[in-house]
ModelCIF file with pLDDT and N, C-alpha, C, O atoms, coordinates in Angstrom:
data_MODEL
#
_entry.id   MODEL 
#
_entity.id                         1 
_entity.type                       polymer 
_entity.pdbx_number_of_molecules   1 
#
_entity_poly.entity_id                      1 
_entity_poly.type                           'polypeptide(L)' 
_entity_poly.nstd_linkage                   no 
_entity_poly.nstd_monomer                   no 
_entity_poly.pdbx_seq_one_letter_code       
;(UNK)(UNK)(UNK)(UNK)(UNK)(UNK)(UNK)(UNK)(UNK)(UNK)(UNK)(UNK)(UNK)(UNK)(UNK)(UNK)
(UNK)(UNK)(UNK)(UNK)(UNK)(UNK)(UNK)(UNK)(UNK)(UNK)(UNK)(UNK)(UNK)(UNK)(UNK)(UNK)
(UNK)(UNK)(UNK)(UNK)(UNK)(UNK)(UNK)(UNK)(UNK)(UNK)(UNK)(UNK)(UNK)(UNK)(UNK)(UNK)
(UNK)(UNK)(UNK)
;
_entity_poly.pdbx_seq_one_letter_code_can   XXXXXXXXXXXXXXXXXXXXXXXXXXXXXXXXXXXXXXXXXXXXXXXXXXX 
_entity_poly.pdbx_strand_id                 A 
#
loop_
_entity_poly_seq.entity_id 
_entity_poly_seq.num 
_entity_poly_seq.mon_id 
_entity_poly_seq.hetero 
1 1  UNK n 
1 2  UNK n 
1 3  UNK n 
1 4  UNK n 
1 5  UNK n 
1 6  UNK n 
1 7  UNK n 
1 8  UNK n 
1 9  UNK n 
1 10 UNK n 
1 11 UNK n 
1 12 UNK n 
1 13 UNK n 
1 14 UNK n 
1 15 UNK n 
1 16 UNK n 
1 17 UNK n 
1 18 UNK n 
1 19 UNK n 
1 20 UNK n 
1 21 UNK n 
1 22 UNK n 
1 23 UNK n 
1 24 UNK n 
1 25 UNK n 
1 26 UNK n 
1 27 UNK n 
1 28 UNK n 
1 29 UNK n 
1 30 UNK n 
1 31 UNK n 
1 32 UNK n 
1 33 UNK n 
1 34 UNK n 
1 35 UNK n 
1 36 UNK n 
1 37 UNK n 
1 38 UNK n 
1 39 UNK n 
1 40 UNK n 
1 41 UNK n 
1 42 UNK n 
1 43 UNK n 
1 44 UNK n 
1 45 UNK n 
1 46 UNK n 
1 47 UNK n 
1 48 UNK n 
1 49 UNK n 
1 50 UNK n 
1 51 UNK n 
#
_struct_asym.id          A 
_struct_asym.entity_id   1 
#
loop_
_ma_qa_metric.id 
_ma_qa_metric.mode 
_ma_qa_metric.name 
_ma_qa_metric.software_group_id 
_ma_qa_metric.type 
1 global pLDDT . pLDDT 
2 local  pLDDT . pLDDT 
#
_ma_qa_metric_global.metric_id      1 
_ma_qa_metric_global.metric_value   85.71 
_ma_qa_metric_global.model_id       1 
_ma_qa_metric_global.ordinal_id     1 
#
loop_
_ma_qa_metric_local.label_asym_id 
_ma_qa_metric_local.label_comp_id 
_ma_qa_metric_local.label_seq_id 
_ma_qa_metric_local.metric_id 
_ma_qa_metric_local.metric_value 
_ma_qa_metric_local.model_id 
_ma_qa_metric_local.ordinal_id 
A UNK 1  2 54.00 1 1  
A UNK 2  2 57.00 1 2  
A UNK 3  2 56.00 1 3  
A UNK 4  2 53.00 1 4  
A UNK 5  2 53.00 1 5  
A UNK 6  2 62.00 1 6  
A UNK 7  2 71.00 1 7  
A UNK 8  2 73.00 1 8  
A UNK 9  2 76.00 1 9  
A UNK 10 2 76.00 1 10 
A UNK 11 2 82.00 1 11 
A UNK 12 2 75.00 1 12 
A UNK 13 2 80.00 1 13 
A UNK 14 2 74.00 1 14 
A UNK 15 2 72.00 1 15 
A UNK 16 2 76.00 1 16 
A UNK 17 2 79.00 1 17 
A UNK 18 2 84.00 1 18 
A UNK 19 2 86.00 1 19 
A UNK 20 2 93.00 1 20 
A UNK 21 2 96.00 1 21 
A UNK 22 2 96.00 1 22 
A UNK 23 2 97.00 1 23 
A UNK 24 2 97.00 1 24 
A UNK 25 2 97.00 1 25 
A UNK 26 2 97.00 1 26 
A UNK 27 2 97.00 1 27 
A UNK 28 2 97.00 1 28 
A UNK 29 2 97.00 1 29 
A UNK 30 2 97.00 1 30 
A UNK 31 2 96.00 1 31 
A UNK 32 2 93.00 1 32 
A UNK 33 2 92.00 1 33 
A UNK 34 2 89.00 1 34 
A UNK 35 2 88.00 1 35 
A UNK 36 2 89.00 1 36 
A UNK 37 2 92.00 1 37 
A UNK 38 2 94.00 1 38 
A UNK 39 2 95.00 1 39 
A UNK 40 2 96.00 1 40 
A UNK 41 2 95.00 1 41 
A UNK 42 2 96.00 1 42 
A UNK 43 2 97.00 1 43 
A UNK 44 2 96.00 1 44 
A UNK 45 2 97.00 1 45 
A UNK 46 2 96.00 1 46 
A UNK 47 2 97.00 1 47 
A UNK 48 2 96.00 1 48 
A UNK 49 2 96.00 1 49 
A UNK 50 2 94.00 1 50 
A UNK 51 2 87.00 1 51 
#
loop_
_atom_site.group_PDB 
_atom_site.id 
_atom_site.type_symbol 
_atom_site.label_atom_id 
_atom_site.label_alt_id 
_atom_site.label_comp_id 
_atom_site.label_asym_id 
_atom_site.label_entity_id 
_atom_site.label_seq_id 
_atom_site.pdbx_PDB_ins_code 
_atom_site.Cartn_x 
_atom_site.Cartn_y 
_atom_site.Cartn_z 
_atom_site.occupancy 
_atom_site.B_iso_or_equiv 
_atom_site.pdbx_formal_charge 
_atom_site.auth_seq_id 
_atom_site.auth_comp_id 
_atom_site.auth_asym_id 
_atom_site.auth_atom_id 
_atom_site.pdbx_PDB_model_num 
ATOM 1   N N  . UNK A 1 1  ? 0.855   -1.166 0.000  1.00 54.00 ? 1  UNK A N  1 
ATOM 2   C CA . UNK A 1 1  ? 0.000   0.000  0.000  1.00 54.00 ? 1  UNK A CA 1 
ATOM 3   C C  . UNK A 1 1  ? 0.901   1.229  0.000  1.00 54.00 ? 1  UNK A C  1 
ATOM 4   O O  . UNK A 1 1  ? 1.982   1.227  0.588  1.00 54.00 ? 1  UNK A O  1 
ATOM 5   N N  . UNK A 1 2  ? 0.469   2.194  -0.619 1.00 57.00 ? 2  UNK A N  1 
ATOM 6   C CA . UNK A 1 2  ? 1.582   3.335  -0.688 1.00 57.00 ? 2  UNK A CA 1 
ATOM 7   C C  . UNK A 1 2  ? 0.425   4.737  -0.967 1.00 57.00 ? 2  UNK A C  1 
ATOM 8   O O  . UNK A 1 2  ? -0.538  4.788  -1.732 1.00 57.00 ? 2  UNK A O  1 
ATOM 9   N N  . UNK A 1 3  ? 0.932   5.710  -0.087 1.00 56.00 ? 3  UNK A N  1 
ATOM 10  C CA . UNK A 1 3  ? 0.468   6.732  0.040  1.00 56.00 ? 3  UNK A CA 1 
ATOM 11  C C  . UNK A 1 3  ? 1.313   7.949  -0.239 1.00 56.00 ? 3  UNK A C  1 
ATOM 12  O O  . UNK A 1 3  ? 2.204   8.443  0.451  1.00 56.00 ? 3  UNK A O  1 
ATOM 13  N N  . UNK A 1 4  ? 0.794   8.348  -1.497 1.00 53.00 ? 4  UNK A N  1 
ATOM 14  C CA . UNK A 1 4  ? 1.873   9.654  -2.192 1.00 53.00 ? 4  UNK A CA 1 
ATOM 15  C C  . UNK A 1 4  ? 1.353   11.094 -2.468 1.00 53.00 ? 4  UNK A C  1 
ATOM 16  O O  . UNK A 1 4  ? 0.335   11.367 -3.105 1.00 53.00 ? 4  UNK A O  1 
ATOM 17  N N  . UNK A 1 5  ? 2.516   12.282 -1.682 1.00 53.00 ? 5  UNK A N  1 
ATOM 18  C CA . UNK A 1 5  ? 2.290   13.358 -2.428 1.00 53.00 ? 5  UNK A CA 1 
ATOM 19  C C  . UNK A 1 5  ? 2.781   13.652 -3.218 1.00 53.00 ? 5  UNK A C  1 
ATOM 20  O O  . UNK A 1 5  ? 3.388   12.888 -3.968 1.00 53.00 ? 5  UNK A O  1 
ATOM 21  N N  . UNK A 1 6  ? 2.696   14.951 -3.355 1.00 62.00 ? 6  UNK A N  1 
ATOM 22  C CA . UNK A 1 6  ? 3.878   15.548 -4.823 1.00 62.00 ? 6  UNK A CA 1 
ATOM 23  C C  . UNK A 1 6  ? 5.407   15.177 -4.529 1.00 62.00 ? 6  UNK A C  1 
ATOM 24  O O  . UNK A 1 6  ? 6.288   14.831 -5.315 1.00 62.00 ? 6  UNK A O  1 
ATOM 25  N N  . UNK A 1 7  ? 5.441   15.390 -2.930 1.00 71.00 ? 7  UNK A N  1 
ATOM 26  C CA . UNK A 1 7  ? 7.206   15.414 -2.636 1.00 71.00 ? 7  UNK A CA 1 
ATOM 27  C C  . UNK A 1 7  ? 7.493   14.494 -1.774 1.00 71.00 ? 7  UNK A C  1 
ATOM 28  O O  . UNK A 1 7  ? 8.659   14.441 -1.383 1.00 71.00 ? 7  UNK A O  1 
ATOM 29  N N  . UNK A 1 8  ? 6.702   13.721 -1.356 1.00 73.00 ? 8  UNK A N  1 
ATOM 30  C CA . UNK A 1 8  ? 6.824   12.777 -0.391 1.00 73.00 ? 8  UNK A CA 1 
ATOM 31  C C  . UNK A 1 8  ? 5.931   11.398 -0.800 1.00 73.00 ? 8  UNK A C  1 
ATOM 32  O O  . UNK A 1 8  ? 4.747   11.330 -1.128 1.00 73.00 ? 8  UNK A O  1 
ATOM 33  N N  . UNK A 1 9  ? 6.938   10.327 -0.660 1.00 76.00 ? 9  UNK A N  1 
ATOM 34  C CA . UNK A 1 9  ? 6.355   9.274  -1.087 1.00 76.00 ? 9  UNK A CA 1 
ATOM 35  C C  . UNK A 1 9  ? 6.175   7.937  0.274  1.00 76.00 ? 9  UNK A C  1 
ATOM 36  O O  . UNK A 1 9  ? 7.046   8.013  1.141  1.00 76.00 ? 9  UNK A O  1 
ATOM 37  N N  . UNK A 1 10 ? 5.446   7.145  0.397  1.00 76.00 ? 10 UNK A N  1 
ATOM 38  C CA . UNK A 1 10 ? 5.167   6.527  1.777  1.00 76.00 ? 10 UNK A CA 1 
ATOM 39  C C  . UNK A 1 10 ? 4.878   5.226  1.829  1.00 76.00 ? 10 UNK A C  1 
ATOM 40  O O  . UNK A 1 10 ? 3.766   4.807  1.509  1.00 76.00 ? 10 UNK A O  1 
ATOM 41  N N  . UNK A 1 11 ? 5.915   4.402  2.264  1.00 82.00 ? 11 UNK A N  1 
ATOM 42  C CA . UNK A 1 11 ? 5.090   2.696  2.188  1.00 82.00 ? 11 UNK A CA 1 
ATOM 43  C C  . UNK A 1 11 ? 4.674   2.276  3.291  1.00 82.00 ? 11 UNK A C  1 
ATOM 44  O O  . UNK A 1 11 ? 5.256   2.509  4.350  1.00 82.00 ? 11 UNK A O  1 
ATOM 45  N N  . UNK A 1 12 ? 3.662   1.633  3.193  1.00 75.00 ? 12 UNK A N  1 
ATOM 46  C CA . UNK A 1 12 ? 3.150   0.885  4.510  1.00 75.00 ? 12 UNK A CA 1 
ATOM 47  C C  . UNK A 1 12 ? 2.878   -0.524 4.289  1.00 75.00 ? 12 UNK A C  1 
ATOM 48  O O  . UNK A 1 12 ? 2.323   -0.905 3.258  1.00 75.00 ? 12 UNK A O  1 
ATOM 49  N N  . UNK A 1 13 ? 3.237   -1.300 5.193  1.00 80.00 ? 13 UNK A N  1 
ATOM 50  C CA . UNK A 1 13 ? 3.292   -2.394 5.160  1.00 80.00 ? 13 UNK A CA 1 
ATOM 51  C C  . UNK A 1 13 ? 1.713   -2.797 6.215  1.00 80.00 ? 13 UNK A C  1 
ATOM 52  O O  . UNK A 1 13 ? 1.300   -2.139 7.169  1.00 80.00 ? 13 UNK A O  1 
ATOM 53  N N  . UNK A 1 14 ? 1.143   -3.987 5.665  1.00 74.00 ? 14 UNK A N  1 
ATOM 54  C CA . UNK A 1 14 ? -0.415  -4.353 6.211  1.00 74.00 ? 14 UNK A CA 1 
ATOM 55  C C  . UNK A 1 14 ? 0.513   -4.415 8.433  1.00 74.00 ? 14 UNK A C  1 
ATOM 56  O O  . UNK A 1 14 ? 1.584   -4.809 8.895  1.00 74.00 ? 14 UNK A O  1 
ATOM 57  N N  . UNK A 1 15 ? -0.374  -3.969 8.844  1.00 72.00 ? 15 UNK A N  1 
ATOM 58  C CA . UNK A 1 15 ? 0.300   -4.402 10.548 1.00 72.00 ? 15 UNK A CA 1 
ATOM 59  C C  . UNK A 1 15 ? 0.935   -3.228 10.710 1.00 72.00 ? 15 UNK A C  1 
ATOM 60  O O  . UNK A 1 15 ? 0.933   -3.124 11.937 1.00 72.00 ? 15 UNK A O  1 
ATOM 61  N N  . UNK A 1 16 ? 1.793   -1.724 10.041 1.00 76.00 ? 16 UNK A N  1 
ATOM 62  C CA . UNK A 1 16 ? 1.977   -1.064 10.138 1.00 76.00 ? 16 UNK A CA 1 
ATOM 63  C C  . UNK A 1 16 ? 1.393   -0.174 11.382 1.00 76.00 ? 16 UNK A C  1 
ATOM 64  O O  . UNK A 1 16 ? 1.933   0.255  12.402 1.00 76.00 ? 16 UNK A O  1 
ATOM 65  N N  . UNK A 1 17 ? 0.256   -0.093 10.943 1.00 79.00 ? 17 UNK A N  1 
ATOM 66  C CA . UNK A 1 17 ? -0.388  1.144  11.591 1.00 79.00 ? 17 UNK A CA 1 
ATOM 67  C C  . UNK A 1 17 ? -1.553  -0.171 12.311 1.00 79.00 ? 17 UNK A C  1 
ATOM 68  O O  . UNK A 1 17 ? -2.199  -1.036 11.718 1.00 79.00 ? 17 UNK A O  1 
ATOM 69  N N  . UNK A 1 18 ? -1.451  0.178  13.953 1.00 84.00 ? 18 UNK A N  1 
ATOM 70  C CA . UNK A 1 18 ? -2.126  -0.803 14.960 1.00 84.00 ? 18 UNK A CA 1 
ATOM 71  C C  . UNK A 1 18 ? -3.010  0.418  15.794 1.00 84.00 ? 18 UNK A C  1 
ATOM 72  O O  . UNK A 1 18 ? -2.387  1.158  16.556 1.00 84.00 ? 18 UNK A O  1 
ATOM 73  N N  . UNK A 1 19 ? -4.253  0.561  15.639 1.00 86.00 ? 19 UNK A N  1 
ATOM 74  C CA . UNK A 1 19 ? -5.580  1.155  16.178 1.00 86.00 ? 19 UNK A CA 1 
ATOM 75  C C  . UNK A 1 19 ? -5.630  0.465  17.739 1.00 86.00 ? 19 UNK A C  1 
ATOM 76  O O  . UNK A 1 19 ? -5.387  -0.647 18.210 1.00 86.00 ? 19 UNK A O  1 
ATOM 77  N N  . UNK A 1 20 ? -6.181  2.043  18.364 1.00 93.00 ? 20 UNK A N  1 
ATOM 78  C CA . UNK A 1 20 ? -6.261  1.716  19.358 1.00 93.00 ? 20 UNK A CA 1 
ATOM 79  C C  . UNK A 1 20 ? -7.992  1.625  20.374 1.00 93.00 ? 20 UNK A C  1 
ATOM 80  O O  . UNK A 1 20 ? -8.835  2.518  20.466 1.00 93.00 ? 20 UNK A O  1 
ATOM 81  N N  . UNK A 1 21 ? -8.020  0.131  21.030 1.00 96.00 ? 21 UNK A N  1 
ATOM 82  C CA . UNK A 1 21 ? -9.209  -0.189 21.038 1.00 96.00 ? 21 UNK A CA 1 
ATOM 83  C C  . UNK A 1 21 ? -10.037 1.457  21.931 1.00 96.00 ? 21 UNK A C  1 
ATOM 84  O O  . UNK A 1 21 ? -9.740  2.214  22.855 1.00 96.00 ? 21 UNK A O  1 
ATOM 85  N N  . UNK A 1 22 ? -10.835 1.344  21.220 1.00 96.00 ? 22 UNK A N  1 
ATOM 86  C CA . UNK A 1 22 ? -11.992 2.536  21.752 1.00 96.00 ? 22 UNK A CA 1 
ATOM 87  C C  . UNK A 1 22 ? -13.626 1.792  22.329 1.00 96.00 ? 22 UNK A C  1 
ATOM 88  O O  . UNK A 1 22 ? -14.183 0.809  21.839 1.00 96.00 ? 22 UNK A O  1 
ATOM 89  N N  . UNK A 1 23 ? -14.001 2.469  23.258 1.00 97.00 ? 23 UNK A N  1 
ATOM 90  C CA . UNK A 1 23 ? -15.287 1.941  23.070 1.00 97.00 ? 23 UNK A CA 1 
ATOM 91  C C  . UNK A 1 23 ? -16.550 3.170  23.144 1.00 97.00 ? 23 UNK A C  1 
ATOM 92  O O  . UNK A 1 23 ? -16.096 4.250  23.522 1.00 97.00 ? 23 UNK A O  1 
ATOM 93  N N  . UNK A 1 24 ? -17.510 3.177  22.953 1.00 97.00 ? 24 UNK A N  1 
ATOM 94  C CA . UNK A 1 24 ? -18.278 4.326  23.177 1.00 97.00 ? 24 UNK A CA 1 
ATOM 95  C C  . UNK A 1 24 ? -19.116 4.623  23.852 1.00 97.00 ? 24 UNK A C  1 
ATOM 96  O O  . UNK A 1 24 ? -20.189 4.147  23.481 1.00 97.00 ? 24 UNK A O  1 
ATOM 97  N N  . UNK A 1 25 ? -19.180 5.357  24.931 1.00 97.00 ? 25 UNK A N  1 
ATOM 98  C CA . UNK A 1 25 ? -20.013 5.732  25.752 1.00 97.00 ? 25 UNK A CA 1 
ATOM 99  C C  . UNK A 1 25 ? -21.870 6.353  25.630 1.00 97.00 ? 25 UNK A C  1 
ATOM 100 O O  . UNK A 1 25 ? -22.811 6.541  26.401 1.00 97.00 ? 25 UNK A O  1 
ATOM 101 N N  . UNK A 1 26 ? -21.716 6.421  24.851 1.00 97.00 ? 26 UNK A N  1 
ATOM 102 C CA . UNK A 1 26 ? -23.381 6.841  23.817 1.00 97.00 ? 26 UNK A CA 1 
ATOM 103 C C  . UNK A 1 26 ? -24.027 4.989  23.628 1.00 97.00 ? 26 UNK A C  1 
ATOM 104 O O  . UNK A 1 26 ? -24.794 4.291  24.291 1.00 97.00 ? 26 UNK A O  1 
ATOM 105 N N  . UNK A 1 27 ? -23.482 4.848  22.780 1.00 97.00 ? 27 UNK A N  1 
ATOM 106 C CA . UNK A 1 27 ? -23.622 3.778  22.006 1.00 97.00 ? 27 UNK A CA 1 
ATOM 107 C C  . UNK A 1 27 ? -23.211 1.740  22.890 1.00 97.00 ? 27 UNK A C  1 
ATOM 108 O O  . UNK A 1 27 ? -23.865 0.700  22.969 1.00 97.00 ? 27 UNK A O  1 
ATOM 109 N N  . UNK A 1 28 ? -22.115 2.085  23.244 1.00 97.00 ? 28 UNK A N  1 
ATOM 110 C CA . UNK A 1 28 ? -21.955 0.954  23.755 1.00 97.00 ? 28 UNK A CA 1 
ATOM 111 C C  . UNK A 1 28 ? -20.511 0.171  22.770 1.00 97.00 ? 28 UNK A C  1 
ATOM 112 O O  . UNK A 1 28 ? -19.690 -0.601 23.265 1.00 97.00 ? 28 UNK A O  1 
ATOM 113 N N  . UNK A 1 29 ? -20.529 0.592  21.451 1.00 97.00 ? 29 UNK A N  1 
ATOM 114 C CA . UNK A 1 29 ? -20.114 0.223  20.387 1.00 97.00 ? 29 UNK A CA 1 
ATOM 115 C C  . UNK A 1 29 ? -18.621 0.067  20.728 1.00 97.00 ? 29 UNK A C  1 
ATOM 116 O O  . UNK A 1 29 ? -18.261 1.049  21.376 1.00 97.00 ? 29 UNK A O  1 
ATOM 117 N N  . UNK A 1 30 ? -17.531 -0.892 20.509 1.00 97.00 ? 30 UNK A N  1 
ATOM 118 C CA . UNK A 1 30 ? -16.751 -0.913 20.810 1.00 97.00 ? 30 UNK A CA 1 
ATOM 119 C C  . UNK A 1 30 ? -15.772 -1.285 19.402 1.00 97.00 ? 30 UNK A C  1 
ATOM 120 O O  . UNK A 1 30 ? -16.253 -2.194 18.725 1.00 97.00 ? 30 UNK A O  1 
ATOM 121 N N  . UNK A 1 31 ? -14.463 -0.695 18.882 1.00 96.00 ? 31 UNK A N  1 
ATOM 122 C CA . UNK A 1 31 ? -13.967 -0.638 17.789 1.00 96.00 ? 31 UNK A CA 1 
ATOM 123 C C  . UNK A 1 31 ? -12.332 -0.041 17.824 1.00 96.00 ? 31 UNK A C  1 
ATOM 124 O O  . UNK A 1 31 ? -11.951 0.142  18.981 1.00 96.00 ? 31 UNK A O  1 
ATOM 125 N N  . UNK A 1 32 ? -11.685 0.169  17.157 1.00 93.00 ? 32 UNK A N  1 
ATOM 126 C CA . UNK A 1 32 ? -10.370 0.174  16.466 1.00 93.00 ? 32 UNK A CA 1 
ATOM 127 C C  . UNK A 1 32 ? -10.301 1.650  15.954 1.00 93.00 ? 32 UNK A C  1 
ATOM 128 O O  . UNK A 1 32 ? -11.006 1.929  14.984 1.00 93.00 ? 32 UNK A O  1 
ATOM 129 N N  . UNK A 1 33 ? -9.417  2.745  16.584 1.00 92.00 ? 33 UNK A N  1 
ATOM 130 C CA . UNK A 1 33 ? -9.681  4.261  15.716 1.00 92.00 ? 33 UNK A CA 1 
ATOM 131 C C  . UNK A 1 33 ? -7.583  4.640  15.738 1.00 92.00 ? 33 UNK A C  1 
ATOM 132 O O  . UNK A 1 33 ? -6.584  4.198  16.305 1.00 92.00 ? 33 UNK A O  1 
ATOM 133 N N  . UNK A 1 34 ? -7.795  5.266  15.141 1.00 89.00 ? 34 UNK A N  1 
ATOM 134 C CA . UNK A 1 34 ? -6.909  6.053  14.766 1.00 89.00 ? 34 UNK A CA 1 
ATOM 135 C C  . UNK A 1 34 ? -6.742  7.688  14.729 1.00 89.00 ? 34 UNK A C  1 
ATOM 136 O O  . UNK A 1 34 ? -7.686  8.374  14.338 1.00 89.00 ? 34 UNK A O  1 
ATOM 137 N N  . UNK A 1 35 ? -5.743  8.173  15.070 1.00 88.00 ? 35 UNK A N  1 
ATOM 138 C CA . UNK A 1 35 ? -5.542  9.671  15.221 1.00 88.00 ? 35 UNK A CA 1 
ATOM 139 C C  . UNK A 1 35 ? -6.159  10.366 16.416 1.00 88.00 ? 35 UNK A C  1 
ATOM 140 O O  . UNK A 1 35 ? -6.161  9.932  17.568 1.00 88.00 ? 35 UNK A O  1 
ATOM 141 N N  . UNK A 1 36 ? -6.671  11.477 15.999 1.00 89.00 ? 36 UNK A N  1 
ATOM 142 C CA . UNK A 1 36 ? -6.804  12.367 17.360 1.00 89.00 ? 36 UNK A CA 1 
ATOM 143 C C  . UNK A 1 36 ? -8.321  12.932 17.874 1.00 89.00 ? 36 UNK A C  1 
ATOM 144 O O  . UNK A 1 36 ? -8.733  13.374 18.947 1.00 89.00 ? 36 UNK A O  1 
ATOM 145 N N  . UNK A 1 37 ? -8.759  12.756 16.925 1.00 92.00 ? 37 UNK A N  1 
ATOM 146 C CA . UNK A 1 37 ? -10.344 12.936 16.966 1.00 92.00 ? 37 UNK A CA 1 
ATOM 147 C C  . UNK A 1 37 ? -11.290 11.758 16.200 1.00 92.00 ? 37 UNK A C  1 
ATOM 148 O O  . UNK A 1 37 ? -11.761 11.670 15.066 1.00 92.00 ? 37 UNK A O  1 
ATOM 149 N N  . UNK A 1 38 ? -11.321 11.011 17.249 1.00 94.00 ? 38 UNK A N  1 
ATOM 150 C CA . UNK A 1 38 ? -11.805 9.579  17.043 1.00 94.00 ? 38 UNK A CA 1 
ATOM 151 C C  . UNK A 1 38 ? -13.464 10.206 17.115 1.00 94.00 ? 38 UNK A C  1 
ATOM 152 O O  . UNK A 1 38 ? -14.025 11.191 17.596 1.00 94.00 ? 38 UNK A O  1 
ATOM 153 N N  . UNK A 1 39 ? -13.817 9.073  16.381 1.00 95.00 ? 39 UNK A N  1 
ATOM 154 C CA . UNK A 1 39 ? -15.333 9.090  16.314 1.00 95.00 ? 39 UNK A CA 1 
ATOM 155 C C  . UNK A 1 39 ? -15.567 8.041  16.581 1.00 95.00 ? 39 UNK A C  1 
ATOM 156 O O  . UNK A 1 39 ? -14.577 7.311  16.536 1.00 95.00 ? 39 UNK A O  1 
ATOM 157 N N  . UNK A 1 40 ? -17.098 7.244  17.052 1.00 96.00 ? 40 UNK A N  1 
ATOM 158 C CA . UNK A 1 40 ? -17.920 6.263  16.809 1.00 96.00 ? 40 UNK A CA 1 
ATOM 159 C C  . UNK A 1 40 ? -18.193 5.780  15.690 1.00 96.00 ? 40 UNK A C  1 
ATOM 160 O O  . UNK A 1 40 ? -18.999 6.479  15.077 1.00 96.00 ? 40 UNK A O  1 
ATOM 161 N N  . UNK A 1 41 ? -17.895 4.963  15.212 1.00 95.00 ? 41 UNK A N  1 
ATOM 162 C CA . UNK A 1 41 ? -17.955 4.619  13.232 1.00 95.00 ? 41 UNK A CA 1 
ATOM 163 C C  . UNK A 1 41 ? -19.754 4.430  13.669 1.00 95.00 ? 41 UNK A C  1 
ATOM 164 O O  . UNK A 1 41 ? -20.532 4.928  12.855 1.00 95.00 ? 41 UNK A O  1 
ATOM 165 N N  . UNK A 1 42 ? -20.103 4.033  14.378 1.00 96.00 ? 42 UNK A N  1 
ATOM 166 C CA . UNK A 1 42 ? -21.698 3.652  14.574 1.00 96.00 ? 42 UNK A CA 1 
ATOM 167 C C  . UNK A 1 42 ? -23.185 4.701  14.677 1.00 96.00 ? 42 UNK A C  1 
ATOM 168 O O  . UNK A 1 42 ? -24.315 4.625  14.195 1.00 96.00 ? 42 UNK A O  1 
ATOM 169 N N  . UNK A 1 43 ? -22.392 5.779  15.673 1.00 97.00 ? 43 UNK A N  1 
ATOM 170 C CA . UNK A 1 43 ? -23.394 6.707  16.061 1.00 97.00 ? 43 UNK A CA 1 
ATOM 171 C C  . UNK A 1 43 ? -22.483 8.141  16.022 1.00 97.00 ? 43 UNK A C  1 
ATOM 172 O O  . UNK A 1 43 ? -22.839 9.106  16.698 1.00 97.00 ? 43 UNK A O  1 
ATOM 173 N N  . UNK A 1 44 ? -21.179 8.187  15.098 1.00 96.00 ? 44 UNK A N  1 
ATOM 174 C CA . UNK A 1 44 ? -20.213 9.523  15.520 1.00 96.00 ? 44 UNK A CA 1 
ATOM 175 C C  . UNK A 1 44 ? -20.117 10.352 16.194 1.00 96.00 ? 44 UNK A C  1 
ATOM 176 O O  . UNK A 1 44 ? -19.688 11.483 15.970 1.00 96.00 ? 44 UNK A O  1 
ATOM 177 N N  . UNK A 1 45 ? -20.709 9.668  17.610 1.00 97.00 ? 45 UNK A N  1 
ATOM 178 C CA . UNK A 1 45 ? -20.671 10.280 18.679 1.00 97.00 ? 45 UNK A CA 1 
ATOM 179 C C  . UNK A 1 45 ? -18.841 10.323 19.146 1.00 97.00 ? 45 UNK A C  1 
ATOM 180 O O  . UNK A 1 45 ? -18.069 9.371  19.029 1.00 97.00 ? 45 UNK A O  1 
ATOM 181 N N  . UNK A 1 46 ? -18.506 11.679 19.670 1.00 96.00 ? 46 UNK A N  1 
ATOM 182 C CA . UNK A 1 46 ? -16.444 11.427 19.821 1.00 96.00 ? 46 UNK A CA 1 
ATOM 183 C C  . UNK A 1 46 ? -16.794 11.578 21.605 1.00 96.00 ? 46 UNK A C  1 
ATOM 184 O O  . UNK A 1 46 ? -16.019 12.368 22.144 1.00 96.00 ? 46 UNK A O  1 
ATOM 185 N N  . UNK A 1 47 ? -17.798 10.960 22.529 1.00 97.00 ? 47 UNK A N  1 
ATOM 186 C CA . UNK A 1 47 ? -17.862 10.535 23.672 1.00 97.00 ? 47 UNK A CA 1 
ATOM 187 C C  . UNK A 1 47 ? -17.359 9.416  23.831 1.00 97.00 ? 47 UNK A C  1 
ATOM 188 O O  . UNK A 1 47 ? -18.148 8.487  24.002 1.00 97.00 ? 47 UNK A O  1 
ATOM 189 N N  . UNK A 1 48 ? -15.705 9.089  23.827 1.00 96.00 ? 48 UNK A N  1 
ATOM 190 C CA . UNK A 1 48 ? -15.701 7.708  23.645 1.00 96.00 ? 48 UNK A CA 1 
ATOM 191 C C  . UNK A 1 48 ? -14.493 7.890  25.115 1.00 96.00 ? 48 UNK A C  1 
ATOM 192 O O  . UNK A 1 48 ? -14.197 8.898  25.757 1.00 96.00 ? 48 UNK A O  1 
ATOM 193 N N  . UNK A 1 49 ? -13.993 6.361  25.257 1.00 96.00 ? 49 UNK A N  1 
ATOM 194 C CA . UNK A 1 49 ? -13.282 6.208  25.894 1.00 96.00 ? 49 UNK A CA 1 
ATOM 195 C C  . UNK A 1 49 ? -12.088 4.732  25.514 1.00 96.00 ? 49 UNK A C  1 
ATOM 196 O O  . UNK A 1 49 ? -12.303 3.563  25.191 1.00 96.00 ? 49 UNK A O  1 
ATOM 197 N N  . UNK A 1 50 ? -10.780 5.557  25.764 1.00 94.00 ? 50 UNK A N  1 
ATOM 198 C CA . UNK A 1 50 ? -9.547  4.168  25.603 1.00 94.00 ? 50 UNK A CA 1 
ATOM 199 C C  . UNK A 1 50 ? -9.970  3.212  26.025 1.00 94.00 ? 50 UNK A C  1 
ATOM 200 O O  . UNK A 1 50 ? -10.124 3.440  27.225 1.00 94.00 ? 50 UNK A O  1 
ATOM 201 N N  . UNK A 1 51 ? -10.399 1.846  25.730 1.00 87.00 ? 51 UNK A N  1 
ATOM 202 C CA . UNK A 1 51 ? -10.828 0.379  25.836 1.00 87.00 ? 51 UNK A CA 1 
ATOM 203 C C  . UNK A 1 51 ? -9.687  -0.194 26.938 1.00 87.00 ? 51 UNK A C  1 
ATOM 204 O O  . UNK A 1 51 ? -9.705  -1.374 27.289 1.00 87.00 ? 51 UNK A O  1 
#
């Protein structure tokens, strides 16, 4: 998988990038997010909490 700009080019290998478990406090919904403003993939509620 490779992710490219104009000046910067990027490989990632599958297992690279490891999500960290979330679960959601609205919803109940429990899941895998990434970055800094996680959402609920279910109800996008960002009331969540580190699993």
């Amino acid at each position: 998988m490779c992710f490219a700009d104009s000046s910067v080019s990027v490989e990632l290998e599958e297992g690279d990038l490891i999500g960290v478990e979330y679960k959601c406090m609205d919803c109940n919904s429990r899941f895998k997010g990434l970055g800094k403003k996680v959402r609920c993939p279910s109800c996008e509620s960002t009331n969540i909490k580190k699993d």
